[in-house]
N, C-alpha and C positions, 0 to 999 in steps of 0.2 A: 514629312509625313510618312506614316507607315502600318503596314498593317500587322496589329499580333492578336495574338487569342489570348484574353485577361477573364481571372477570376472576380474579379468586384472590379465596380467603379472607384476611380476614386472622387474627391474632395468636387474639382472644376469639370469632371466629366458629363456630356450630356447622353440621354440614352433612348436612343430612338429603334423602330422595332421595323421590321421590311421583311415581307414570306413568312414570319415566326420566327424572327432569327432578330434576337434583341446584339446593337452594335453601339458600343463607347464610342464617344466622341468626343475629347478634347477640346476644350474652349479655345486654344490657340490655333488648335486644326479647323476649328468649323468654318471659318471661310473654303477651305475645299471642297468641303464635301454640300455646298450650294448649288443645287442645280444640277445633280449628279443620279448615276444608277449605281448600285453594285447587284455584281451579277458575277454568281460562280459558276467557271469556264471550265468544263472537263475535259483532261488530255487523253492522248491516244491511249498512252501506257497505264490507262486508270485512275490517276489522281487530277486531280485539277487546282484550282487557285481561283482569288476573289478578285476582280476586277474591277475597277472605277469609270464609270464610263460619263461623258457628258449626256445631257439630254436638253 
């Protein structure tokens, strides 16, 4: 599993939406992302990154 920023969906992608922020989802990934938060985590130096968290 992993995470990237894509232009279009493709073909077996599903596309579910969280804060206004539409995220792909992979038909072979979606058992991970069951029962899950993402949640973007900002660092000290200014950038941050997207998190998977359980819930």
């Amino acid at each position: 599993m992993r995470l990237a920023l894509e232009e279009s969906a493709l073909e077996n992608d599903e596309i579910t939406e969280q804060g206004g922020i539409q995220f792909l989802v992979n038909e072979r990934d979606k058992v991970y992302f069951e029962n899950v938060k993402i949640d973007f985590v900002k660092s000290l130096f200014g950038g941050g990154q997207f998190k998977v968290l359980r819930v």
